[in-house]
Each structure stands twice: as structure tokens, then as C-alpha cells.
N, C-alpha and C positions, 0 to 999 in steps of 0.2 A: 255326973259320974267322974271317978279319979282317974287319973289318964293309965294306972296300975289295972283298975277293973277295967277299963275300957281293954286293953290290950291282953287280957285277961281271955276277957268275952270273946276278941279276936280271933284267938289262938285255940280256942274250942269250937268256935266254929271253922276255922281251915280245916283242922283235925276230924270233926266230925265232917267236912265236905269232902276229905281225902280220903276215906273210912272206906267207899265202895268203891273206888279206883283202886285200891289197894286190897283189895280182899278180890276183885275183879283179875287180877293176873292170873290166879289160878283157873276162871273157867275159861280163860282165853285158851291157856295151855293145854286144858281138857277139850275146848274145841278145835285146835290145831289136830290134835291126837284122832277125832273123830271124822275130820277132813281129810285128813291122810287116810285114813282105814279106805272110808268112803270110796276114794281115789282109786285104791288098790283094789279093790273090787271091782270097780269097771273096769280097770287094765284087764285085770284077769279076765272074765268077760268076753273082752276085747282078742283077747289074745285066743280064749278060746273056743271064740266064732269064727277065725278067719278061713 
């Protein structure tokens, strides 16, 4: 191989290794959003057993 296609090949495979890390932040942020709900529902709950 040329050290062109070598580095080639490289750079498509980072790209495609980084492809679900990067498309990954958004359901991080969908499950932050669902952990807080979660949360607040037992507060509430909480608050209105006492």
C-alpha cells in the first residue's frame, strides 16, 4: 500500500469509529432529560406522603 491509501484507510476508519460517539450525545441528553423527570416524581411523591 501507498502511505497516501494507507492514511487514507486510516482516516475512514477513525471517522467511522467516531460515527457512534458522536451521534451518541444526543441520547445521553434524552437520558439526562428522563432521569430528571424520573427524579421529580419521586420528590413529588415524597413530598406528598409526608
Amino acid at each position: 500500500m501507498t502511505k497516501n491509501l494507507k492514511k487514507g484507510v486510516l482516516i475512514a476508519v477513525l471517522l467511522a469509529a467516531a460515527a457512534p460517539a458522536i451521534s451518541a450525545c444526543n441520547t445521553f441528553a434524552g437520558a439526562g432529560e428522563d432521569i430528571q423527570r424520573g427524579g421529580a416524581a419521586i420528590e413529588r411523591e415524597a413530598n406528598r406522603n409526608r
